[in-house]
N, C-alpha and C positions, 0 to 999 in steps of 0.2 A: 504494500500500500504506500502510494505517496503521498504526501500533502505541500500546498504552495503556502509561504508565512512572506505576506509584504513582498510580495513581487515577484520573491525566489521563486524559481523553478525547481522542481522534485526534489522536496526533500524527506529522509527515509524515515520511517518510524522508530528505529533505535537514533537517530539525529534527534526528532523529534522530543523524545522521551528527555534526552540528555537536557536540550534549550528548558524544556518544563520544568525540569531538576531542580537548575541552577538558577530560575526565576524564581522558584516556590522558596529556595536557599535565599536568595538574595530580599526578598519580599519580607522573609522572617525576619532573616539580621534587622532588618530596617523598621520593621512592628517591636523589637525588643529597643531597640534603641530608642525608640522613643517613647516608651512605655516608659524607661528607666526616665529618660527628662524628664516627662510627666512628672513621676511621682516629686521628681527634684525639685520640680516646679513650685508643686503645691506642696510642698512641705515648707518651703521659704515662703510663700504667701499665708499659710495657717499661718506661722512663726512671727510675721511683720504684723497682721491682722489681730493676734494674739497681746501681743507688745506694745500696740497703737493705743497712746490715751483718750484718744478716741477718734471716732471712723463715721466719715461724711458720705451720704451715698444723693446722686442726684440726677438725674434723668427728663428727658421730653417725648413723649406721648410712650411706644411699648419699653422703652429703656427705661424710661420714669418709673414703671408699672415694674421692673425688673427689679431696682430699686429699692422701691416702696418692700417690696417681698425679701430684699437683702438684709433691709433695716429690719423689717420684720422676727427673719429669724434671726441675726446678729441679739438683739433687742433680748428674745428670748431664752440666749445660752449668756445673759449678763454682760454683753458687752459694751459699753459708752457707746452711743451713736450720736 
C-alpha cells in the first residue's frame, strides 16, 4: 500500500508508520513541556496573588463579568480585594 503526504509521491507504509512515530514523539515532548511551564506558571501566580496586600480586579462588559467572579471567589478564601 502506498500513501501520498503533501505532495510526495509513494510513500510506503513502514515510511509511513516511522513519520507517525516521530510526530506522536515529538507532539508528547512538546505537551510535557509545557504542562511543566504551566504548573510553573501558576505556582508563581498562586504565590504573588497569595502575598498581595491586596488585589484589584477590573473589567468592561464579559471581562468585567470575569472579574466580578474573581473578586468573588478571591473574597471568599479571605483574601483583601
Amino acid at each position: 500500500m502506498r500513501f501520498i503526504i503533501a505532495g510526495q509521491t509513494g510513500v510506503g507504509t513502514s515510511e509511513l508508520v516511522l513519520r507517525l512515530a516521530k510526530l506522536t514523539e515529538t507532539e508528547e515532548n512538546t505537551l510535557e513541556y509545557i504542562a511543566m511551564a504551566f504548573d510553573d506558571i501558576i505556582f508563581k501566580t498562586v504565590e504573588l496573588l497569595k502575598n498581595a496586600e491586596r488585589i484589584g480586579t477590573c473589567g468592561c462588559g464579559h471581562s468585567g463579568i470575569i472579574c466580578q467572579h474573581a473578586a468573588h471567589l478571591l473574597h471568599g478564601i479571605f483574601l483583601p480585594i
